[in-house]
Legacy VTK file of the C-alpha trace (Angstrom):
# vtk DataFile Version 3.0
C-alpha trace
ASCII
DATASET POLYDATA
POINTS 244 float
-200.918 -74.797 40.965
-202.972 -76.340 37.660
-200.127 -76.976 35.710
-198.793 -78.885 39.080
-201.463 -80.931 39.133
-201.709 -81.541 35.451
-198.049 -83.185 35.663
-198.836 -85.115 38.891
-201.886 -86.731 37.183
-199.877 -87.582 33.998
-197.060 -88.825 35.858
-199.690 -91.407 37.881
-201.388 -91.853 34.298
-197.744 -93.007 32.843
-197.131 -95.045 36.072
-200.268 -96.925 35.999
-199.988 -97.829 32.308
-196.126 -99.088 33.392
-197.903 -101.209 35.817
-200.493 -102.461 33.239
-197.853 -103.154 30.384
-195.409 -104.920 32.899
-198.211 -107.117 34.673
-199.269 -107.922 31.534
-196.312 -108.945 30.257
-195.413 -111.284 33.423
-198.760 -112.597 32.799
-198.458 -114.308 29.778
-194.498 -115.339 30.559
-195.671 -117.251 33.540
-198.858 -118.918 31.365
-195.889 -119.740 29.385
-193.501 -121.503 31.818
-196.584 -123.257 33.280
-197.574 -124.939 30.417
-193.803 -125.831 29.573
-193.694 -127.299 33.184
-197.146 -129.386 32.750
-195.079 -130.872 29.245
-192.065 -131.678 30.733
-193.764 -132.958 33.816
-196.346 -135.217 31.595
-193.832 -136.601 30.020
-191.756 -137.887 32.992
-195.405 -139.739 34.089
-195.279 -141.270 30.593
-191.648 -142.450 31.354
-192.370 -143.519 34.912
-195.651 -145.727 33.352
-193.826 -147.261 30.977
-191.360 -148.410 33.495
-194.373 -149.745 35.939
-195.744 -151.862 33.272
-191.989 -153.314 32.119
-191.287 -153.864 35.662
-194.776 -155.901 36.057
-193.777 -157.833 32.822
-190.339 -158.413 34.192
-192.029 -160.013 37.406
-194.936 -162.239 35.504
-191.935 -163.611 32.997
-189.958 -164.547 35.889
-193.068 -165.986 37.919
-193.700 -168.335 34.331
-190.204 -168.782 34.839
-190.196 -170.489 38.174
-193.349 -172.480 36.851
-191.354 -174.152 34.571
-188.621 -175.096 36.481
-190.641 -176.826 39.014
-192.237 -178.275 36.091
-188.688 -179.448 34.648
-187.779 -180.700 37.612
-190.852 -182.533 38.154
-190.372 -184.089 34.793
-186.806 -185.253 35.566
-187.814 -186.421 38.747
-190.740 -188.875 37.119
-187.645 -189.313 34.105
-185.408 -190.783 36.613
-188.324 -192.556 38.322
-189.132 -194.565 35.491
-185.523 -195.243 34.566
-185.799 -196.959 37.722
-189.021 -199.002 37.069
-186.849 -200.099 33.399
-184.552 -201.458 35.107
-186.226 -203.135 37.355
-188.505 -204.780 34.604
-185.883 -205.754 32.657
-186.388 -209.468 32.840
-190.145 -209.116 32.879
-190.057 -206.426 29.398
-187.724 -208.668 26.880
-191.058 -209.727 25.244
-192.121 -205.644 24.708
-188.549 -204.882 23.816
-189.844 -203.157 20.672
-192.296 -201.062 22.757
-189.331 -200.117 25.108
-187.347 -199.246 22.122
-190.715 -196.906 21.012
-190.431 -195.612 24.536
-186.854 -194.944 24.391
-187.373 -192.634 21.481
-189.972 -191.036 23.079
-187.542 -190.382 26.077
-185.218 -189.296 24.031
-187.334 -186.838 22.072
-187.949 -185.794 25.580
-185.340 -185.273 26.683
-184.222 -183.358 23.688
-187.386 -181.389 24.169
-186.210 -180.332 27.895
-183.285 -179.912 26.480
-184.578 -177.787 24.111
-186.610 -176.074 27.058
-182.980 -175.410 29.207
-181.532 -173.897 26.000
-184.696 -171.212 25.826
-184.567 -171.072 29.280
-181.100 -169.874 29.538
-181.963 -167.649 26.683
-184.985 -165.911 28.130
-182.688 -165.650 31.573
-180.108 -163.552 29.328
-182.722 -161.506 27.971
-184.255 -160.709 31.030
-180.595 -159.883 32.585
-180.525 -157.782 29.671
-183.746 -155.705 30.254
-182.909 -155.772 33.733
-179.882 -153.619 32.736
-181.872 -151.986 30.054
-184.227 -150.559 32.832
-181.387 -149.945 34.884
-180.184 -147.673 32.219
-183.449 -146.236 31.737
-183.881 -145.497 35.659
-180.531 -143.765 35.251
-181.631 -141.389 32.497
-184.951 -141.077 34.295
-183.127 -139.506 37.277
-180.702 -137.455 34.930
-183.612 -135.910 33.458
-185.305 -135.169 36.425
-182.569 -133.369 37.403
-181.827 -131.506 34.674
-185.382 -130.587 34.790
-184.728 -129.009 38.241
-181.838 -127.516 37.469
-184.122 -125.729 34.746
-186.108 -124.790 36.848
-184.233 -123.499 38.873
-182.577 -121.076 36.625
-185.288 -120.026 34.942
-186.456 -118.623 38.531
-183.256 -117.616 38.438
-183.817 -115.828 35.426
-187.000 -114.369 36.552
-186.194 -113.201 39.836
-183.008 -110.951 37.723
-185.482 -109.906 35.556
-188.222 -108.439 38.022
-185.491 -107.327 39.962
-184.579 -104.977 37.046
-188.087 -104.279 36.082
-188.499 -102.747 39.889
-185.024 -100.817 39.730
-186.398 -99.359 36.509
-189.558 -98.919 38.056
-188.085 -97.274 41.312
-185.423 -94.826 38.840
-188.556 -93.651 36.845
-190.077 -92.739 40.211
-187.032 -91.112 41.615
-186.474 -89.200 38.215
-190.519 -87.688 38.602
-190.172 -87.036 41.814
-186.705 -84.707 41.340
-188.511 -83.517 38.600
-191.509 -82.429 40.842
-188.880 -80.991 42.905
-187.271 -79.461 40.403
-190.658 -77.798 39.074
-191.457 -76.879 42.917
-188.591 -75.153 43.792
-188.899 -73.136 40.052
-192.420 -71.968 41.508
-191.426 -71.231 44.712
-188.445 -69.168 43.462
-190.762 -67.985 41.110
-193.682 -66.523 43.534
-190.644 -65.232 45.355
-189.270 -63.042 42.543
-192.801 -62.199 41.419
-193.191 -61.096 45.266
-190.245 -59.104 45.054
-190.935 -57.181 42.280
-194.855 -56.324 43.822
-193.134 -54.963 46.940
-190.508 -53.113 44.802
-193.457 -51.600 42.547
-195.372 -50.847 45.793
-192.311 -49.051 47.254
-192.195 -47.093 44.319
-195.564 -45.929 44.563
-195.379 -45.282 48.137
-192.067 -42.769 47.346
-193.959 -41.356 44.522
-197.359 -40.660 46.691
-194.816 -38.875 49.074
-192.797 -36.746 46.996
-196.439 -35.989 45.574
-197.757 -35.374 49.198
-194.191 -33.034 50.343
-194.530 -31.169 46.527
-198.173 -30.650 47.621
-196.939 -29.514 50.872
-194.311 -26.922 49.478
-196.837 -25.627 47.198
-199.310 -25.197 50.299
-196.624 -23.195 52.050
-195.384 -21.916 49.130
-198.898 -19.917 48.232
-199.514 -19.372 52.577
-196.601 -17.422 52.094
-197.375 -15.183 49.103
-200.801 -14.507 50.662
-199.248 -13.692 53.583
-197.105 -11.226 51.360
-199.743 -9.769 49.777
-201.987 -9.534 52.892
-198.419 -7.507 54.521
-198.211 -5.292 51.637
-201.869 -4.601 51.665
-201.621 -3.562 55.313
-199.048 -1.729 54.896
-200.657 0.011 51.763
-203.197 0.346 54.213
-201.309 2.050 57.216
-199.821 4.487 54.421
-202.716 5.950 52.733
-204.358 6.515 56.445
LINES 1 245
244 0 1 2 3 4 5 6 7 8 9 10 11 12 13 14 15 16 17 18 19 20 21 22 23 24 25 26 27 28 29 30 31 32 33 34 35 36 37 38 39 40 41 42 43 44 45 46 47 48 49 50 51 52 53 54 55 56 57 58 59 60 61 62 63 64 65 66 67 68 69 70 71 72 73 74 75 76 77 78 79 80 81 82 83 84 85 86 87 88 89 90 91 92 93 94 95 96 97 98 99 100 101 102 103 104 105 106 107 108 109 110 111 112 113 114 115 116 117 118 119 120 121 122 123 124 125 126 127 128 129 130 131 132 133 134 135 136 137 138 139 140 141 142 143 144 145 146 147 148 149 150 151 152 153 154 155 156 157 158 159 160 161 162 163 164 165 166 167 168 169 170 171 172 173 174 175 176 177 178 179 180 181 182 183 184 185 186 187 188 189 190 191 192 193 194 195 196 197 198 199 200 201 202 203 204 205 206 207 208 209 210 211 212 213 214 215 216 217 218 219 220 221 222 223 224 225 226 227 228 229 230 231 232 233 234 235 236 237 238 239 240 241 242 243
């Protein structure tokens, strides 16, 4: 019975330390993935802030935007309203025709100027189409990566759940294999205390045969001298009887 328990309290010692080395190890794997997770996730926010402030640029360009229109179109409308007035002061301006020709070039450097304006206009209105697509292109990636990010995820839980799931078949074979072993080690004793049992009652049957071929040898010499006496007592009487 004390070597039984000796290999039941190893076999708990071996299973505990099992425990110890596998929780361990699960341990610092899942620190692991967390952190990688926190990364990965930190840099999405850095991607999705980036695209909050272009988006807020976008809108304040195109708000300056429809400032200046109005403003080009306010300038055209005066433009066209003082056309106007020219012509009707023809007649009275023939005397200031040098300071209508000075005002001419200044209408005309204005109107290069808006000119000028509608060009860049037109130019920032490409380049916003274009970082309109370019964010487009961007929100694309955002979402493939997000996804692919998932899909990570999801295997590497994937991953893990095959992995525990052979850690506790292992686990559950190691527990099966001590316990046959127990068995094993029981039925040995038991078969054991059996034969040892056999042989005590063989050994006592011997000595109970031998104490009673002592006991009818005893017995046989008992009658065996009650029977000489006996002789000798008949011969003496007869001795006896004869002398008389």
């Amino acid at each position: 019975m004390k070597k039984k328990r000796k290999k039941i309290k190893k076999t708990e010692n071996l299973e505990a330390l099992s425990r110890l080395a596998s929780f361990t190890s699960s341990s610092i794997s899942s620190a692991y993935e967390t952190y990688k997770k926190r990364q990965e996730n930190k840099k999405i926010e850095e991607i999705k802030l980036k695209k909050l402030e272009e988006s807020s640029r976008i809108a304040k360009e195109k708000k300056e935007l429809k400032i200046k229109e109005y403003q080009l179109t306010k300038d055209q409308q005066k433009l066209k309203l003082k056309d106007e007035e020219e012509k009707i002061k023809e007649k009275e301006i023939k005397l200031k025709e040098e300071k209508q020709k000075i005002e001419e070039e200044r209408l005309n450097k204005k109107d290069e100027e808006l000119r000028l304006i509608s060009q860049d206009q037109r130019k920032k209105e490409k380049e916003l189409k274009l970082k309109s697509e370019e964010q487009n292109r961007k929100d694309i990636d955002l979402k493939v990566r997000e996804e692919e990010q998932k899909s990570k995820e999801l295997k590497d839980q994937r991953r893990k759940n095959r992995a525990l799931k052979v850690i506790k078949e292992e686990e559950q074979k190691q527990k099966d294999l001590e316990y046959l072993k127990i068995k094993e080690w029981e039925e040995k004793y038991d078969l054991e205390q059996k034969a040892k049992e056999e042989e005590e009652r063989v050994r006592e049957e011997k000595l109970r045969l031998r104490e009673l071929q002592r006991a009818r040898l005893a017995e046989e010499d008992e009658n065996k001298v009650k029977k000489e006496l006996s002789s000798r007592l008949k011969t003496l009487d007869i001795d006896k009887t004869t002398k008389n």
